[in-house]
PyMOL CGO cylinders between C-alpha atoms (Angstrom):
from pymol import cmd
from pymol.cgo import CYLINDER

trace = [
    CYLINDER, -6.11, -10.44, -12.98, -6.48, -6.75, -11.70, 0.3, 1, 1, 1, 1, 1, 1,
    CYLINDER, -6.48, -6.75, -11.70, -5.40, -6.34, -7.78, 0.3, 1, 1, 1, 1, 1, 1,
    CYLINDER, -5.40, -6.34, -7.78, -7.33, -4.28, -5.45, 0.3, 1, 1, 1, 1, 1, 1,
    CYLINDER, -7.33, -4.28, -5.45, -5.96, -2.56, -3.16, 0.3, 1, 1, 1, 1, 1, 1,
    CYLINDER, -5.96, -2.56, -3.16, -7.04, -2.07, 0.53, 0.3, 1, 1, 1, 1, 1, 1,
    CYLINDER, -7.04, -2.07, 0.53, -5.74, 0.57, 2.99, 0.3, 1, 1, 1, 1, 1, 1,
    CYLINDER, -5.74, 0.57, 2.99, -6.09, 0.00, 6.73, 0.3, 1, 1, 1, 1, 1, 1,
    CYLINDER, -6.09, 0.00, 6.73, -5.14, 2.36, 9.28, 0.3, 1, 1, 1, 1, 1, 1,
    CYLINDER, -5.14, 2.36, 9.28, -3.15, 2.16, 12.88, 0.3, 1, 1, 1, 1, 1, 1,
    CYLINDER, -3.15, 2.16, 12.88, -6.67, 1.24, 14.92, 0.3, 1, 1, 1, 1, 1, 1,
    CYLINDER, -6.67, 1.24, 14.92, -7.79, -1.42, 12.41, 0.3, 1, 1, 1, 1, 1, 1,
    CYLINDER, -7.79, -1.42, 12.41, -4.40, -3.25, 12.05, 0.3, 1, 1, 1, 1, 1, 1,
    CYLINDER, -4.40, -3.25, 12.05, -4.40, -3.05, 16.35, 0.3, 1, 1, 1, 1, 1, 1,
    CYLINDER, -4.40, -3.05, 16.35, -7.85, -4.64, 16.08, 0.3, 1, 1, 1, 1, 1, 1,
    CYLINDER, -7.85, -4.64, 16.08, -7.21, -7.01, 13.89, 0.3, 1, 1, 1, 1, 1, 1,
    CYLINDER, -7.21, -7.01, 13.89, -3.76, -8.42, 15.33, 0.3, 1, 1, 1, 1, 1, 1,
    CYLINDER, -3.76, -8.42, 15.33, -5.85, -8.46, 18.49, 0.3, 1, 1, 1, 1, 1, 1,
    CYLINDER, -5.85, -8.46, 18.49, -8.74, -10.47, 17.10, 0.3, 1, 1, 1, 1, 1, 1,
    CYLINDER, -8.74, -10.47, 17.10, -11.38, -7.67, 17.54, 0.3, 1, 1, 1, 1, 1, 1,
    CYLINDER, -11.38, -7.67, 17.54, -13.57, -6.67, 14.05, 0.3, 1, 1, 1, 1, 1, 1,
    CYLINDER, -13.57, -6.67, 14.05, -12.06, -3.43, 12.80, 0.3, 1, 1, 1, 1, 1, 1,
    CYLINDER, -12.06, -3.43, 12.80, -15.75, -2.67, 11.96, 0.3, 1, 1, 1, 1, 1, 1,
    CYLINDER, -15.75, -2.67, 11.96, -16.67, -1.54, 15.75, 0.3, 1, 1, 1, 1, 1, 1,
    CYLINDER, -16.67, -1.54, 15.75, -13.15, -0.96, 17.47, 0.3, 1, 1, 1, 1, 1, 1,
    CYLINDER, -13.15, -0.96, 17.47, -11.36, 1.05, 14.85, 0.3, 1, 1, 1, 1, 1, 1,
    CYLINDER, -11.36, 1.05, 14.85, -13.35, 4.38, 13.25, 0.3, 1, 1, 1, 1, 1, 1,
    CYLINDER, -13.35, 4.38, 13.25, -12.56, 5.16, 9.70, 0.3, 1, 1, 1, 1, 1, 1,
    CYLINDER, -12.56, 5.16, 9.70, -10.33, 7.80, 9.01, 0.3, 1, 1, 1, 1, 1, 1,
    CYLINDER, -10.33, 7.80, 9.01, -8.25, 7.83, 11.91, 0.3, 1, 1, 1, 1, 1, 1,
    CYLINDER, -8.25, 7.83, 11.91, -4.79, 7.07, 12.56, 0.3, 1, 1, 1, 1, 1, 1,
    CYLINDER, -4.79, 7.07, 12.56, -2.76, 7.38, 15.64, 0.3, 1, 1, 1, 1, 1, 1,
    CYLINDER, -2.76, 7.38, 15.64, 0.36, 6.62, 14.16, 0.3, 1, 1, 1, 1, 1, 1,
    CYLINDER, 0.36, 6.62, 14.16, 0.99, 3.51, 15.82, 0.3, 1, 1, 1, 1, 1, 1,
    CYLINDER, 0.99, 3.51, 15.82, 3.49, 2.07, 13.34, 0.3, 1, 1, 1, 1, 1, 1,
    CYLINDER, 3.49, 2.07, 13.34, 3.94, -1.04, 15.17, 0.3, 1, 1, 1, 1, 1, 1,
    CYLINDER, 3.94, -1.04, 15.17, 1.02, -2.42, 14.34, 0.3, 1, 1, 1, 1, 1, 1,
    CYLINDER, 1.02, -2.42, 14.34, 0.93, -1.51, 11.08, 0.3, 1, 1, 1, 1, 1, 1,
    CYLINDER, 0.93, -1.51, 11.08, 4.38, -3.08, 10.83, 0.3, 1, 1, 1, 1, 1, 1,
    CYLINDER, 4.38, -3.08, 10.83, 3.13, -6.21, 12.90, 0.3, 1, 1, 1, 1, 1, 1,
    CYLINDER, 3.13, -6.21, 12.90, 0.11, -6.54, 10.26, 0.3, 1, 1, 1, 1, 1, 1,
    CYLINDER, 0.11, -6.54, 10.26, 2.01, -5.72, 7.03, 0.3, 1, 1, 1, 1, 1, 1,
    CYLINDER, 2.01, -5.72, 7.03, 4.54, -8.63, 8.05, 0.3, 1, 1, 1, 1, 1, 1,
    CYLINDER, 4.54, -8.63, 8.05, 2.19, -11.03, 8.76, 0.3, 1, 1, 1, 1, 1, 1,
    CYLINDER, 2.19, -11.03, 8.76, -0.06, -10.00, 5.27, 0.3, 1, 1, 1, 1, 1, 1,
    CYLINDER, -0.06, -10.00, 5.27, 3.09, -10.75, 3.42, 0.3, 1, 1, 1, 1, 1, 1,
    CYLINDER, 3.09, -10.75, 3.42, 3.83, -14.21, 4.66, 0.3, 1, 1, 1, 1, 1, 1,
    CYLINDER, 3.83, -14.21, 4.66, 0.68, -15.55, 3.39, 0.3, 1, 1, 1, 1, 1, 1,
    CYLINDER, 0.68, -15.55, 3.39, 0.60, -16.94, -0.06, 0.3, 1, 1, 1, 1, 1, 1,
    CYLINDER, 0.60, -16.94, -0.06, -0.41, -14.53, -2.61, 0.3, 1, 1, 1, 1, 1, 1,
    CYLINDER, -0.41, -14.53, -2.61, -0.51, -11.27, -1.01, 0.3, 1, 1, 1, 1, 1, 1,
    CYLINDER, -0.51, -11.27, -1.01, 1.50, -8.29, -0.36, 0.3, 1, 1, 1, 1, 1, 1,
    CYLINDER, 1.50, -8.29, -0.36, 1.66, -5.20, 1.61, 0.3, 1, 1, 1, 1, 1, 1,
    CYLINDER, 1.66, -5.20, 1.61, 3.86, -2.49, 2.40, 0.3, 1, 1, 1, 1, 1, 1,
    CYLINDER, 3.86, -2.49, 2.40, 3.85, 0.45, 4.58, 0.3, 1, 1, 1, 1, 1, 1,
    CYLINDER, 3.85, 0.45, 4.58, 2.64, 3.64, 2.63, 0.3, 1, 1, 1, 1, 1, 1,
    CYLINDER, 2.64, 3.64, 2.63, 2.19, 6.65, 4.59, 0.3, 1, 1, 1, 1, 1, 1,
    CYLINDER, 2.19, 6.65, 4.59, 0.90, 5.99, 7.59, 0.3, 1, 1, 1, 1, 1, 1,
    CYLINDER, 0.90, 5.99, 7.59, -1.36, 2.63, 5.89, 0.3, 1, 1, 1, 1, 1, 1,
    CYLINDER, -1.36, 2.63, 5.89, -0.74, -0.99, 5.48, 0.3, 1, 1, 1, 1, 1, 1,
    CYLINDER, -0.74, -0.99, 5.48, -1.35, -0.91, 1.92, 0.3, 1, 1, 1, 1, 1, 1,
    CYLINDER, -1.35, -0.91, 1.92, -2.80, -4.59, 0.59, 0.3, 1, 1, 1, 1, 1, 1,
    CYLINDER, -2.80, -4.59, 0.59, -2.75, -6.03, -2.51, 0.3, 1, 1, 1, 1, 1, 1,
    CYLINDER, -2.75, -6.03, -2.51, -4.03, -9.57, -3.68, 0.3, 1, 1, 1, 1, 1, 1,
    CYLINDER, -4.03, -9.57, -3.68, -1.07, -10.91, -6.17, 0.3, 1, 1, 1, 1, 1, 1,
    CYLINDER, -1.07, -10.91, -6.17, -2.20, -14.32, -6.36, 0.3, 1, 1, 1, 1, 1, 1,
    CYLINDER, -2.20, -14.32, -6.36, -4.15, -16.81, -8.68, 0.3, 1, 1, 1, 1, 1, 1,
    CYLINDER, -4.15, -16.81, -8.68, -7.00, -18.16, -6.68, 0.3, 1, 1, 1, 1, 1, 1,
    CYLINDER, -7.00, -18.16, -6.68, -8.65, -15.24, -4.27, 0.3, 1, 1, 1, 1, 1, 1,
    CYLINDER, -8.65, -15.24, -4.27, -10.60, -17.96, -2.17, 0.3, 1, 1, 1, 1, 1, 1,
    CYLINDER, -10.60, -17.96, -2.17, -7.82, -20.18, -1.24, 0.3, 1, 1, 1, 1, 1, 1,
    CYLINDER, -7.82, -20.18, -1.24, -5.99, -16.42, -0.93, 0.3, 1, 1, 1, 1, 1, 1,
    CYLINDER, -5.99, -16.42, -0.93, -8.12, -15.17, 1.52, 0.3, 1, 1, 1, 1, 1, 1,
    CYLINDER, -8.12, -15.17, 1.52, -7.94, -18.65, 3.85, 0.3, 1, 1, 1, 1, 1, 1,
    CYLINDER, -7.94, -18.65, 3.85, -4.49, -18.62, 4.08, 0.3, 1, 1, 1, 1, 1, 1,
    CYLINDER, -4.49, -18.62, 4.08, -4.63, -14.24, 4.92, 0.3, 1, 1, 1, 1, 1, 1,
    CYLINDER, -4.63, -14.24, 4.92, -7.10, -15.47, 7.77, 0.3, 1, 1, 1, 1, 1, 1,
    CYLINDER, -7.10, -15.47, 7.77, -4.92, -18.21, 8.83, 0.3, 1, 1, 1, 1, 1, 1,
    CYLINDER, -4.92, -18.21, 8.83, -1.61, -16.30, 8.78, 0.3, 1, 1, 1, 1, 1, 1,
    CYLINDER, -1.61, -16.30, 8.78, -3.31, -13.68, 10.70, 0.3, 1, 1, 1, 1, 1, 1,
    CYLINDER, -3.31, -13.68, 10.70, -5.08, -15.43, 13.29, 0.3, 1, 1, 1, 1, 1, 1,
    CYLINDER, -5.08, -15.43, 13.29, -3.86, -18.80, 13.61, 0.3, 1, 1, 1, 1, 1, 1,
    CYLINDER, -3.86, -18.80, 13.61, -0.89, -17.01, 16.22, 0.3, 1, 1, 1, 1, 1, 1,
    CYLINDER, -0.89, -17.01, 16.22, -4.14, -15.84, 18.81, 0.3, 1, 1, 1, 1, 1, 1,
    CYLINDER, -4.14, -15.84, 18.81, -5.66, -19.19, 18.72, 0.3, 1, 1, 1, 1, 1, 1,
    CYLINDER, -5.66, -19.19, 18.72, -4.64, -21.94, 21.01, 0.3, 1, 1, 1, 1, 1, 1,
    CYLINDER, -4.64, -21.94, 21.01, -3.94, -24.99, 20.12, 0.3, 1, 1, 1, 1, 1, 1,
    CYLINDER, -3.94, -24.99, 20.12, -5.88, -27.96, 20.62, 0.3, 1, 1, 1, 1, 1, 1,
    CYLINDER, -5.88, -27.96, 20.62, -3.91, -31.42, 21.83, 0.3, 1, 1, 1, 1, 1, 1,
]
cmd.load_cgo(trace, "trace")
C-alpha cells in the first residue's frame, strides 16, 4: 500500500487537540511555532493503530502505516477526541 503523507502546522494541531475544525481556526501556511501542540498531536497520532507521525521541522508529519484505512481513520478520531468528550454513566 503507498502512505500519504499529511503535514499540519502549530494552529491546526491547537485546533484540533481543542476540538475546533482546522478548516476555519487555523490558516494555511502559518506556523507560530508552538511545539507543544505539535508534540501533544504527534503523540496522540502515534498511539492509534496504524499510524505514525513525527515532528519534522516545525510539522506533525502523518503517515497511514496500516492495513485497513477505514477502521484507521476511526481509531485516529477516537484517539484524538475521545480525551475532550465526557463520559456518559
Amino acid at each position: 500500500m503507498t502512505s500519504e503523507v499529511a503535514y499540519i502546522d502549530a494552529e491546526t494541531s491547537a485546533s484540533i487537540l481543542s476540538a475546533q475544525d482546522p478548516r476555519v481556526f487555523a490558516q494555511s501556511g502559518v506556523n507560530s511555532g508552538n511545539l507543544q501542540a505539535l508534540a501533544q498531536l504527534s503523540k496522540l497520532v502515534n498511539s492509534a493503530d496504524g499510524w505514525e507521525a513525527k515532528l519534522n521541522k516545525g510539522f506533525v508529519e502523518v503517515r497511514f502505516v496500516g492495513n485497513d484505512y477505514a477502521q484507521g481513520c476511526a481509531l485516529l478520531k477516537e484517539a484524538i477526541f475521545a480525551r475532550s468528550t465526557p463520559a456518559v454513566a
